[in-house]
Structure formats: structure tokens, C-alpha cells
C-alpha positions as CSV (number, residue, x, y, z in Angstrom):
1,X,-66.2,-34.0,-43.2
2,X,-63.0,-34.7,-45.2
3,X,-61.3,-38.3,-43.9
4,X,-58.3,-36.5,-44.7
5,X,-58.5,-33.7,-42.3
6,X,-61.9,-32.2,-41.4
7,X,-63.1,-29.0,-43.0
8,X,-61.7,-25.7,-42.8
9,X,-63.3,-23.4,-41.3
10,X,-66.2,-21.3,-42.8
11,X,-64.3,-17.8,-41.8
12,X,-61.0,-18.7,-43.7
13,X,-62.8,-20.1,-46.7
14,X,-63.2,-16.0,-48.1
15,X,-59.3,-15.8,-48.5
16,X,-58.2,-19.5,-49.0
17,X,-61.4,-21.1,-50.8
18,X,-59.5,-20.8,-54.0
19,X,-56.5,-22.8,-52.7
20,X,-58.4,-26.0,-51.3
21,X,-59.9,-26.2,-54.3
22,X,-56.5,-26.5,-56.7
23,X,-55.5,-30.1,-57.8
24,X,-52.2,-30.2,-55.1
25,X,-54.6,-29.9,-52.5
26,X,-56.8,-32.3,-53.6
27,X,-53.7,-34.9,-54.0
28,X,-52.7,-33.6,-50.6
29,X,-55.9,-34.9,-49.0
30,X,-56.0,-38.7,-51.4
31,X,-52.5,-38.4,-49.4
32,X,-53.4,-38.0,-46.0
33,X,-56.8,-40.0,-46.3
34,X,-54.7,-43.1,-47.4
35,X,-52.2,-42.7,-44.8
36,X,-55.3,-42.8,-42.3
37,X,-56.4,-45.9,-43.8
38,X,-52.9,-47.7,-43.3
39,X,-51.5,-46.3,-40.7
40,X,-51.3,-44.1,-37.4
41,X,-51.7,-40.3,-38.4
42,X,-51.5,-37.4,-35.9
43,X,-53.1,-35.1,-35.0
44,X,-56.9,-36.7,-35.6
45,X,-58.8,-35.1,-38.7
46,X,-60.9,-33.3,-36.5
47,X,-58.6,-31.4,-35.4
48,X,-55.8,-31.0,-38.3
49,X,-57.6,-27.5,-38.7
50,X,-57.4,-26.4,-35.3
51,X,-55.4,-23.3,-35.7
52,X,-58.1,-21.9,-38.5
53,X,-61.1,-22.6,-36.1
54,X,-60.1,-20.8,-32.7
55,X,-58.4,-18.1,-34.9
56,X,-60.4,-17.0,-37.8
57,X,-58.7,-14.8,-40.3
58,X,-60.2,-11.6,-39.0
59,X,-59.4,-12.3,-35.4
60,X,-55.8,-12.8,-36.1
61,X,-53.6,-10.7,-34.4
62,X,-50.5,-12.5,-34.0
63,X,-48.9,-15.5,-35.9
64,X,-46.6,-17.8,-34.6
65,X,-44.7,-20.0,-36.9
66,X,-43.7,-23.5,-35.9
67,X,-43.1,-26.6,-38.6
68,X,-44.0,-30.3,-38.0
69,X,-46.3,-32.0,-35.9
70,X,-45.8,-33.3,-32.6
71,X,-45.6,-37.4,-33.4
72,X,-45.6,-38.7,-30.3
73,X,-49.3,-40.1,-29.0
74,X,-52.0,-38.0,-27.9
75,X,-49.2,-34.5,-27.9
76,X,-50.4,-33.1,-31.6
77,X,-53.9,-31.4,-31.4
78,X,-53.4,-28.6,-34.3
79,X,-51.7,-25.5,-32.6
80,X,-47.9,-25.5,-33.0
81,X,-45.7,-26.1,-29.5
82,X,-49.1,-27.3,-28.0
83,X,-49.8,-30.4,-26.7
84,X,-52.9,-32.1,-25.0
85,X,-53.6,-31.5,-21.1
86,X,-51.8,-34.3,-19.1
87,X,-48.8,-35.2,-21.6
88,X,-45.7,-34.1,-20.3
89,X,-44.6,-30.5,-21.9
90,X,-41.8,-31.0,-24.4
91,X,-38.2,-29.2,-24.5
92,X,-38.9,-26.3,-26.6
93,X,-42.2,-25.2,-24.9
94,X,-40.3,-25.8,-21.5
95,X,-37.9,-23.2,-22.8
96,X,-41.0,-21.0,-24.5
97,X,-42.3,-21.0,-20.8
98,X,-39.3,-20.2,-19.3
99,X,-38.8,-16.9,-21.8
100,X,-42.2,-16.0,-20.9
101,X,-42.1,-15.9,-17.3
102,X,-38.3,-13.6,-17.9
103,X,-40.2,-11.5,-20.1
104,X,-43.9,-10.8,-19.3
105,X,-43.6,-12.6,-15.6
106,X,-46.0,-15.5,-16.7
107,X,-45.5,-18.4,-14.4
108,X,-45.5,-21.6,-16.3
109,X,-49.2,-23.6,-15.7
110,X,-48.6,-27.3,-15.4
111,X,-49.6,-28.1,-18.8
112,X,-48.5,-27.2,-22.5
113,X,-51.9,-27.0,-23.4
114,X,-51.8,-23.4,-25.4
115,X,-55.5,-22.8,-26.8
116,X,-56.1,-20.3,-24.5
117,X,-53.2,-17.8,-27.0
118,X,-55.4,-19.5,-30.1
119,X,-59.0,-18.1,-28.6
120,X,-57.3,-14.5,-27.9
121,X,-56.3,-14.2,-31.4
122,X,-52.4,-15.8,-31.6
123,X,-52.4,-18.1,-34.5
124,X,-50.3,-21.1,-33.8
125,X,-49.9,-22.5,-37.4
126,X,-47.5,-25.2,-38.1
127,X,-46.0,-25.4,-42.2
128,X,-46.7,-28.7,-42.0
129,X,-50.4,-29.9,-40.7
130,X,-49.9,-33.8,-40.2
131,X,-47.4,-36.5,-39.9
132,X,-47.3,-40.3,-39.3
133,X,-47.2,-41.2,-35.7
134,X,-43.4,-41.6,-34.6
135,X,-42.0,-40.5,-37.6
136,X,-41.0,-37.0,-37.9
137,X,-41.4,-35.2,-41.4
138,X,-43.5,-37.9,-42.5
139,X,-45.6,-35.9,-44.2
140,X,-43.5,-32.9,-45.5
141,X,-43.7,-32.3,-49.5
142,X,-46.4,-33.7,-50.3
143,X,-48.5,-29.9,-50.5
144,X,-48.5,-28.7,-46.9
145,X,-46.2,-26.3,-47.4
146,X,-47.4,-24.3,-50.5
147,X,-50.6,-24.8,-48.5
148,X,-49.1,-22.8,-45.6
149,X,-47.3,-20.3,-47.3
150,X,-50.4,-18.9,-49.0
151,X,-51.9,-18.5,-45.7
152,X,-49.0,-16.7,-44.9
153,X,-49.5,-14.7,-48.0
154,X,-52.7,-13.9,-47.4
155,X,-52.1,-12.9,-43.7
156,X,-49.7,-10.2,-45.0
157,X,-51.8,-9.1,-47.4
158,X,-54.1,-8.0,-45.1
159,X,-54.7,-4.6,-44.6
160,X,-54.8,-4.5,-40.7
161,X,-51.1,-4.9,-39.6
162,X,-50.2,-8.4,-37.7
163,X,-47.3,-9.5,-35.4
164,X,-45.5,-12.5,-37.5
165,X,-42.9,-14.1,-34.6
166,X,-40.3,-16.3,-36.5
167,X,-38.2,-18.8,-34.5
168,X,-35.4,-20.9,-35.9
169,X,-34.5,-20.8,-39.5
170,X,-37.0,-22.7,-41.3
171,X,-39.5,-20.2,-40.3
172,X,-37.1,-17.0,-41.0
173,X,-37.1,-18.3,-44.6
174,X,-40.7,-17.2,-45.0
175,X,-39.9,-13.5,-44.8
176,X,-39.9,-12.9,-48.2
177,X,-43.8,-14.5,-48.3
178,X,-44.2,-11.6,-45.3
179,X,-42.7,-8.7,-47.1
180,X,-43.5,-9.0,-50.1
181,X,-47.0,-9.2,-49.7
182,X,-46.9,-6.4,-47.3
183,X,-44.3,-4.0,-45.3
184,X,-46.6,-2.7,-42.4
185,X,-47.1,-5.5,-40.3
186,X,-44.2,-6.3,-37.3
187,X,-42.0,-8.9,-37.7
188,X,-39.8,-10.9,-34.6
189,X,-37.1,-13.1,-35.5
190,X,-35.0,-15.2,-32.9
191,X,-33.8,-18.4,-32.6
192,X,-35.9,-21.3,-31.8
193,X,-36.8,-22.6,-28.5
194,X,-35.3,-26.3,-29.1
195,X,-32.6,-26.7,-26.3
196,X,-30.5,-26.9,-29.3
197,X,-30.4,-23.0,-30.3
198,X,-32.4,-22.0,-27.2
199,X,-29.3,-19.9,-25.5
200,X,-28.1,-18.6,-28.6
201,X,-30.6,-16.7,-29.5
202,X,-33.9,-17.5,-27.9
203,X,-33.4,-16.7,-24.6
204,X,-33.5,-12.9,-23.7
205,X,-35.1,-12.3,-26.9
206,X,-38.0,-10.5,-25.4
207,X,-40.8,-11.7,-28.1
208,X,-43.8,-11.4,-25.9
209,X,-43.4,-8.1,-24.9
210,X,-42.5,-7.3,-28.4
211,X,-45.7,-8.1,-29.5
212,X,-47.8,-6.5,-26.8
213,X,-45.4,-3.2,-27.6
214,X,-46.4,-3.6,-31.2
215,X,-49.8,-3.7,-30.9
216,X,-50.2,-1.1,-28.5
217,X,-48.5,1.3,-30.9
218,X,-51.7,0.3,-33.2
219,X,-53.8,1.2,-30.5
220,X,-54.7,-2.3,-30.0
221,X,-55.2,-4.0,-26.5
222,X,-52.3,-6.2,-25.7
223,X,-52.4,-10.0,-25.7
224,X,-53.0,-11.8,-22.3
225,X,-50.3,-14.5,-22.3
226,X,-51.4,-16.3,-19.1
227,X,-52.5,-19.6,-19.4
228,X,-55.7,-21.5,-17.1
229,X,-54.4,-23.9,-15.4
């Protein structure tokens, strides 16, 4: 196991073998494996692939696009707007869970712990797949995010279609990864959930019904968005 970040998954390594293996990723993980050795780096290596392991490539049947790390202790675990059982839910996923009971009639669970969408085949990638602890976008340009677009890219180039939800700008600016690697997958675009831009756009935006209506016009069986308790 890397000290960098763990080992992707064996599923992914098919479509994205080539990629760890070019010298920016390698320079990526010399990066991250010295920032480990100095310093306080979230989430733990174990668990930096966390998104590739409870979704594997063919099991992915929606993607969710969020961008940096939570970097606040023992919040990041490798699934974007997640955080660990018992740490008090942040802004954005308060608002995600609000959306979610207007739209689908989801109460809220106590927790923001989200591995349950992960396991059932929503891929909750972040463009950005560490960061020093308490400093936000610690850790952008330095090869995350050509990593993360070619997942994108290779998502879209899949043959079976995909729902790709995009909230908030930063993730909007990946549509052109989306279409032109492929024009028959769904794609959802709304504001983010941040309390910043959550009422101007977010809110009444719908995007888990979307994605159930989507798939079920592919024949495929919707996504339960409940979460355990």
C-alpha cells in the first residue's frame, strides 16, 4: 500500500491503469507521501480511494461531482459532501438533505455519513482527493485534477449511459470532459448546495428525482436515496 494514498482499486485499474502509471501521477504521490511525513493530511491513505472501492466502474450509475476535501478532523473519509458518523453535518449537506426530503420525501438521518449512495452505485468523487488538515485547497495543482478529469473521461466514454449531477460552477466547467467523450448519458446542472448559492439555484432544483426519472427511462431500477440511520 502506497504511503501516499492506498491503492486503487482492482475494478478501476482496466480503464485508469494507464493513468497511475504516467510521471504526474507519480510526482502526485512523492507529493502527498511527503506531506504525510510533515504534516496532518486528510482524509487517511486508506481511504483517499474510497469513492473507486464502494463504486467500481461498472457499478456506476450516477456521479456526483464535488471538489476539495473536507479539512476539518475526522469529517473527510473519501466520498464528496460525506463526513464520518458523529461529526456534526456541515452547511451544504444540511441544505443537500433538506432538497432531498422536498424532492424524494427523504427525511434527513442524524448523520452526514453518505456510503450507503456509494454502495448503491452513486459515485461521490471529489476533483481534488486530499488536502492538508485546516487548510483548504492545500493540495489543488499538484495532479489531482487531470487525475479526475480522466475519470470523468472515461465515465463518459462508457457505453452504458450515466447520470453526471453538477453543482456549482467549478463542477459545470467539466461538461465539455462529459460531452465530448459522449452525448447519451444525462446530465443535471444546478447551483451548489453551500448556503452561499443554495436559494439561487439549488433549492427546487429537483436532482434526485431527476436521476431516478433518468434511469428509469433506461429501464433501470431507481436509486434508493434513504440513508441508515
Amino acid at each position: 500500500m502506497s504511503e501516499a494514498f492506498g491503492e486503487l482499486p482492482q475494478s478501476w485499474h482496466a480503464v485508469l491503469g494507464d493513468e497511475i502509471a504516467k510521471p504526474y501521477f507519480r510526482k502526485l504521490e512523492a507529493f502527498v507521501a511527503s506531506a504525510r511525513a510533515t504534516q496532518e493530511v486528510f482524509p487517511p491513505a486508506p481511504e483517499v480511494f474510497a469513492a473507486f472501492e464502494h463504486t467500481p466502474y461498472e457499478s456506476v450509475r450516477v456521479l456526483i461531482l464535488g471538489q476539495d476535501p473536507y479539512h476539518d478532523n475526522d469529517q473527510a473519509h473519501g466520498l464528496c459532501f460525506s463526513v464520518r458518523r458523529g461529526v456534526k453535518i456541515p452547511p451544504s449537506l444540511r441544505n443537500l438533505y433538506k432538497e432531498l426530503q422536498s424532492d424524494v420525501g427523504v427525511d434527513a438521518p442524524d448523520h452526514g455519513f453518505l456510503q450507503a449512495w456509494a454502495d448503491r452505485g452513486v459515485m461521490l468523487l471529489n476533483t481534488v482527493l486530499t488536502v492538508q488538515a485546516h487548510k483548504a485547497n492545500s493540495h489543488r495543482k499538484q495532479g489531482w485534477e487531470t487525475f479526475s478529469d480522466r475519470v470523468i473521461e472515461v465515465l463518459a466514454a462508457r457505453e452504458d449511459p450515466l447520470v453526471f449531477v453538477l453543482w456549482g460552477k467549478p463542477a459545470q466547467k467539466k461538461l465539455p470532459l462529459i460531452e465530448r467523450n459522449g452525448s447519451h448519458h444525462e446530465i443535471i446542472v444546478a447551483a451548489h448546495p453551500s448556503p452561499l448559492s443554495a436559494s439561487s439555484g439549488f433549492f427546487g432544483s429537483k436532482p434526485f428525482s431527476k436521476v431516478n426519472a433518468a434511469l428509469d427511462r433506461w429501464g433501470k431500477p431507481p436509486i434508493d436515496w434513504s440513508l441508515p440511520d
